[in-house]
C-alpha positions as CSV (number, residue, x, y, z in Angstrom):
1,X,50.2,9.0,99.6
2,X,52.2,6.1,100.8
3,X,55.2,6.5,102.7
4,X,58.4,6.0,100.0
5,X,56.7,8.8,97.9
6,X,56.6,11.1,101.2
7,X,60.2,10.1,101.8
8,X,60.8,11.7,98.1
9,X,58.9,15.0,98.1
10,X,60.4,15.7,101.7
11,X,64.0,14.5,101.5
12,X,65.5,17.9,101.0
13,X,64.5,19.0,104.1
14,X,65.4,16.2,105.8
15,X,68.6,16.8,108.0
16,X,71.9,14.7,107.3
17,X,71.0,12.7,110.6
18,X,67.5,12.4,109.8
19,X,68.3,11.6,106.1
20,X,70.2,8.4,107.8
21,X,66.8,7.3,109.0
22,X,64.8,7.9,105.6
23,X,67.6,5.6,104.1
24,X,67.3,3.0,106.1
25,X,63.5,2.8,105.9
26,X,64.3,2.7,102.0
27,X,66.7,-0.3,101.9
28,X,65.5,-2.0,105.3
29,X,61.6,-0.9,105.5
30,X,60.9,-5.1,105.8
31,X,62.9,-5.7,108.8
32,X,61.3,-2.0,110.2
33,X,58.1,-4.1,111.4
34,X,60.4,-6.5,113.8
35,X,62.2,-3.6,115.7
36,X,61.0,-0.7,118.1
37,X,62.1,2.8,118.0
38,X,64.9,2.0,120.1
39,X,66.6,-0.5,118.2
40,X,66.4,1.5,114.9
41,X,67.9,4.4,116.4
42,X,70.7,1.9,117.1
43,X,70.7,1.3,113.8
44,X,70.7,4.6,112.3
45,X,73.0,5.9,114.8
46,X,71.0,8.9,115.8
47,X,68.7,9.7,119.2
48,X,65.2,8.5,119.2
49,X,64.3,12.3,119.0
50,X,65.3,12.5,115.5
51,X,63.4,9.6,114.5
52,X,60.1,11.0,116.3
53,X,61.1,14.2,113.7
54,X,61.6,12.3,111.0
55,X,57.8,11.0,111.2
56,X,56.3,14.0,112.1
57,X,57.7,15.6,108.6
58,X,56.7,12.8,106.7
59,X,53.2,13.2,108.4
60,X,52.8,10.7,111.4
61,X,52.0,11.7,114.5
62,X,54.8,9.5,116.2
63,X,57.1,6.2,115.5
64,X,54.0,3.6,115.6
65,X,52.2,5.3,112.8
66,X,55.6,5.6,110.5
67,X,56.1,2.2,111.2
68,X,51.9,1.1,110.3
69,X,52.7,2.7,107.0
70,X,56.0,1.0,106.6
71,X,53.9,-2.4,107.2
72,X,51.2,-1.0,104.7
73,X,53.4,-1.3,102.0
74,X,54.1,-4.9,102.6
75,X,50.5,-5.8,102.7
76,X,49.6,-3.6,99.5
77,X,53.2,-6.3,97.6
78,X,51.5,-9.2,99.6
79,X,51.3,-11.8,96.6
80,X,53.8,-10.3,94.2
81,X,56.5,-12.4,93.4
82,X,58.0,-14.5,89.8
83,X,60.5,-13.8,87.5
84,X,62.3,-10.2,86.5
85,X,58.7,-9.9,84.3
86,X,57.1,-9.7,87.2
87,X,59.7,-7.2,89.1
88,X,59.9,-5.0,85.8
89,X,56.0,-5.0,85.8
90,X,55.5,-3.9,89.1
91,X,57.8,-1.6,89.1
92,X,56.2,0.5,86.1
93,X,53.1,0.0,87.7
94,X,53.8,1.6,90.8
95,X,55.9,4.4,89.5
96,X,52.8,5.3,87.2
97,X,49.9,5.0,90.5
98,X,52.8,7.2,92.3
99,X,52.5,9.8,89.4
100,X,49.2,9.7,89.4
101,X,48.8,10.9,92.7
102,X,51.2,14.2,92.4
103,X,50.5,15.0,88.9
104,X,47.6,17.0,87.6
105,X,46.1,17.4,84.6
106,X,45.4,21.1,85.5
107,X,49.4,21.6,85.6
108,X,50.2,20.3,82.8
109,X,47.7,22.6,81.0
110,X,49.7,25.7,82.8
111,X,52.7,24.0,80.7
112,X,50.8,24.2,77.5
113,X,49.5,27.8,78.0
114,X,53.3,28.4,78.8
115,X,54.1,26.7,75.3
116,X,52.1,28.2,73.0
117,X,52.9,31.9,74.7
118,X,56.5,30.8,73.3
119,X,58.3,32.3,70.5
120,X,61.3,29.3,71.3
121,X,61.5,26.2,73.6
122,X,64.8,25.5,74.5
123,X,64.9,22.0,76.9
124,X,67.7,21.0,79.0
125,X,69.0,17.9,80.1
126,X,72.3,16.6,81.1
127,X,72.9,12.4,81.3
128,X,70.1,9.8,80.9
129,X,67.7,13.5,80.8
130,X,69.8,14.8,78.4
131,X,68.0,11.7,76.4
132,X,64.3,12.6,77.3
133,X,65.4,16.3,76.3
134,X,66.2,14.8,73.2
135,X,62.4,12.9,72.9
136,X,60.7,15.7,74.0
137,X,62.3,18.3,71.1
138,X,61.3,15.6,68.5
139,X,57.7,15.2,70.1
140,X,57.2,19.3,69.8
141,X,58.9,20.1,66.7
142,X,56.4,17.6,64.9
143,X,53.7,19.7,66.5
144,X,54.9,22.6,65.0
145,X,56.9,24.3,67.9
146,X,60.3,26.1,67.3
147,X,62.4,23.8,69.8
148,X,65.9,23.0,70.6
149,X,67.3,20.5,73.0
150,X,71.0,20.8,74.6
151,X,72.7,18.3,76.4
152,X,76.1,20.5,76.8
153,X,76.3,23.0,79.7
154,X,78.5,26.1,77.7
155,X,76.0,25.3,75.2
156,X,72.9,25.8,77.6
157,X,74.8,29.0,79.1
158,X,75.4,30.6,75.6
159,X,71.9,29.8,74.6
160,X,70.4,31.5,78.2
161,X,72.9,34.7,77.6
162,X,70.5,35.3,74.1
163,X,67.0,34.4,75.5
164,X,64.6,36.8,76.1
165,X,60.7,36.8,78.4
166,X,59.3,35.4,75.1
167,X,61.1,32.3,74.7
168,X,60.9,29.0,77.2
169,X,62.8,26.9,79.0
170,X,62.1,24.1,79.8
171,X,64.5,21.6,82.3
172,X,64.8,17.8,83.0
173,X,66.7,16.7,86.5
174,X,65.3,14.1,88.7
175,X,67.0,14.4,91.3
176,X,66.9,18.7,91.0
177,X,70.4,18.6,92.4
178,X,72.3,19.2,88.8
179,X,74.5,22.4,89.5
180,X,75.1,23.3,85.6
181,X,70.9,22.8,85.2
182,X,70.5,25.3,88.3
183,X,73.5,27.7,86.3
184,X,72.0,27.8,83.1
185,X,68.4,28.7,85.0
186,X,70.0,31.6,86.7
187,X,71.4,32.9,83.6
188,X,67.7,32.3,81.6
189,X,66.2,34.5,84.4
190,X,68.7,37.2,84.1
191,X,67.4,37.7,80.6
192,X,63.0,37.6,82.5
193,X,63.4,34.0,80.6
194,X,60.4,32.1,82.0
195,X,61.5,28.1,83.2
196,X,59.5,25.0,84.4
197,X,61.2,22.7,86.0
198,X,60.2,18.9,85.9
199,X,62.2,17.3,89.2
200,X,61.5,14.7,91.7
201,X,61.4,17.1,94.6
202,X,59.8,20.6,95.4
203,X,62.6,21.3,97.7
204,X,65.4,21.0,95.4
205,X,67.5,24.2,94.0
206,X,66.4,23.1,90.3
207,X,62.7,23.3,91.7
208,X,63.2,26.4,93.5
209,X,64.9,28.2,90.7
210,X,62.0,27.5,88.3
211,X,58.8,29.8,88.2
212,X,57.2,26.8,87.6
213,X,57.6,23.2,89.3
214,X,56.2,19.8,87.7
215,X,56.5,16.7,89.7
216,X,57.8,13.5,88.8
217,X,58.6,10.3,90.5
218,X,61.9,9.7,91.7
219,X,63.3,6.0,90.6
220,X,65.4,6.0,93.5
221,X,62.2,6.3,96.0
222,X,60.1,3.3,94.6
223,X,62.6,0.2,94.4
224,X,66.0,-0.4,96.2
225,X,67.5,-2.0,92.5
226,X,68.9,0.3,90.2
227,X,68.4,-1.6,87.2
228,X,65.4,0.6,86.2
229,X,65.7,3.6,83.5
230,X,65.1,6.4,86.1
231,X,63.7,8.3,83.1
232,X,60.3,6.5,83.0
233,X,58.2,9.2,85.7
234,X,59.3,12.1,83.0
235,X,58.3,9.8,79.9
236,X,55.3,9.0,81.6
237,X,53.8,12.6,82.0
238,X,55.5,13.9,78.3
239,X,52.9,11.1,77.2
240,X,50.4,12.7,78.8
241,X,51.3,16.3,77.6
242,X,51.2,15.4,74.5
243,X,48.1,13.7,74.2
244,X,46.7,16.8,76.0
245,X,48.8,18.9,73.0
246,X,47.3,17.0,70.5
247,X,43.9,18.0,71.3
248,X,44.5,21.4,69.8
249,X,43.6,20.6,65.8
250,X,46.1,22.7,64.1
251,X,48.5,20.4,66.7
252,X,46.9,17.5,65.3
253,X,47.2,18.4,61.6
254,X,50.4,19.2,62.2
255,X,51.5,16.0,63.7
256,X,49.8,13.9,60.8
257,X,51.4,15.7,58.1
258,X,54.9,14.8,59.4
259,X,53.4,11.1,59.6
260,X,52.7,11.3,56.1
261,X,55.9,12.9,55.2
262,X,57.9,10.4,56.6
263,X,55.9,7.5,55.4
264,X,55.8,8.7,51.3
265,X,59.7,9.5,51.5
266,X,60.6,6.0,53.5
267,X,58.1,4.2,51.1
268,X,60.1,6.6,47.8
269,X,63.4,5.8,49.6
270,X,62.2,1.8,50.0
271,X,61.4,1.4,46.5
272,X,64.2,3.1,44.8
273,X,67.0,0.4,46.6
């Protein structure tokens, strides 16, 4: 695991001073290699100590070996340059190998079993999640699944306040942080409402209110630019669920009908203008 993903699944528990030092490694990691501890504690404006704690949660045994994996990641970009294809490329690309390595297959199966126990899946999602909320309702209801997404916080509450231990809910929020996700969660386990969280970080509240946690990349953690869709890391493993969803033959069927459905009443619809 390279060092920006250890920077995302431990910056929770990073201290506001050490949190200074994570930053700068995100924004400044290429000038890190010129510098000794000294100078980026200048820099940083905190004591040497912290940055010696810093490494040692990331999992270094001191500075030096933070700063070896720092220099890592310049020789594994070594050759990578061109146009905003290239950056674009290269940026999907390493936010998929970064899933990769903190998703498995054998969670996203406890997802399924959690699924198909469901009587209802309600998803929620607020912003650019409230989006994928929206893509992963339409990927489940052609499956079959009674689903509903909401966007809205009052309408996730009411629709928590009514839920019972045989529905789902299910709950989008990269960075784990949004308070009206974490309100709606508590209200869903008032009512022994079972949730799985999909979040960038084990150590957020979203995460920790969830019975179940499923990792995705942070956006913010692989590339300094925010000109990225920080929804790719989710869309990336719904792909995957669904494949693994589709797997199940009623699923299947299911799924094809609505294909043909769609494709007799837009060729009907066609040929009638």
């Amino acid at each position: 695991m390279n060092i920006l993903l250890r920077i995302q699944q431990n910056y929770n528990s990073l201290t506001k001073k050490e949190r200074y030092v994570a930053d700068y490694i995100l924004k400044e990691r290429a000038n890190i290699k010129n510098i000794n501890i000294s100078i980026l504690a200048r820099e940083t404006q905190v004591s040497v100590g912290t940055i010696t704690k810093v490494a040692k949660k990331l999992g270094y045994g001191n500075f030096v070996e933070m700063k070896l994996a720092i220099a890592k990641l310049d020789n594994e970009n070594q050759g990578k340059h061109g146009g905003k294809f290239k950056d674009v490329y290269e940026f999907y690309s390493e936010t998929i190998d970064r899933s990769n390595e903190i998703i498995k297959q054998s969670t996203l199966e406890k997802v399924i079993e959690r699924i198909n126990q469901a009587r209802t899946i309600h998803i929620y999602g607020i912003g650019s999640s409230g989006l994928t909320a929206m893509e992963l309702q339409y990927r489940l209801a052609r499956l079959g699944y009674q689903v509903q997404a909401d966007k809205e916080y009052h309408q996730m509450i009411i629709n928590s306040s009514v839920l019972s231990k045989q529905d789902l809910v299910i709950v989008l929020s990269i960075s784990g942080e949004t308070k009206e996700i974490v309100e709606a969660m508590k209200v869903a386990k008032i009512r022994n409402c079972h949730t799985i969280a999909f979040t960038g970080s084990s150590d957020s509240p979203v995460a920790k209110e969830a019975d179940f946690h499923v990792p995705v990349v942070n956006a913010e953690f692989v590339k300094e630019e925010r000109f990225i869709n920080n929804q790719f890391s989710v869309l990336y493993v719904i792909d995957i669920l669904f494949m693994l969803l589709l797997e199940d033959e009623e699923r299947y069927e299911n799924y094809s009908r609505t294909i043909r459905h769609i494709v007799e009443r837009t060729h009907v619809n066609a040929y009638r203008e």
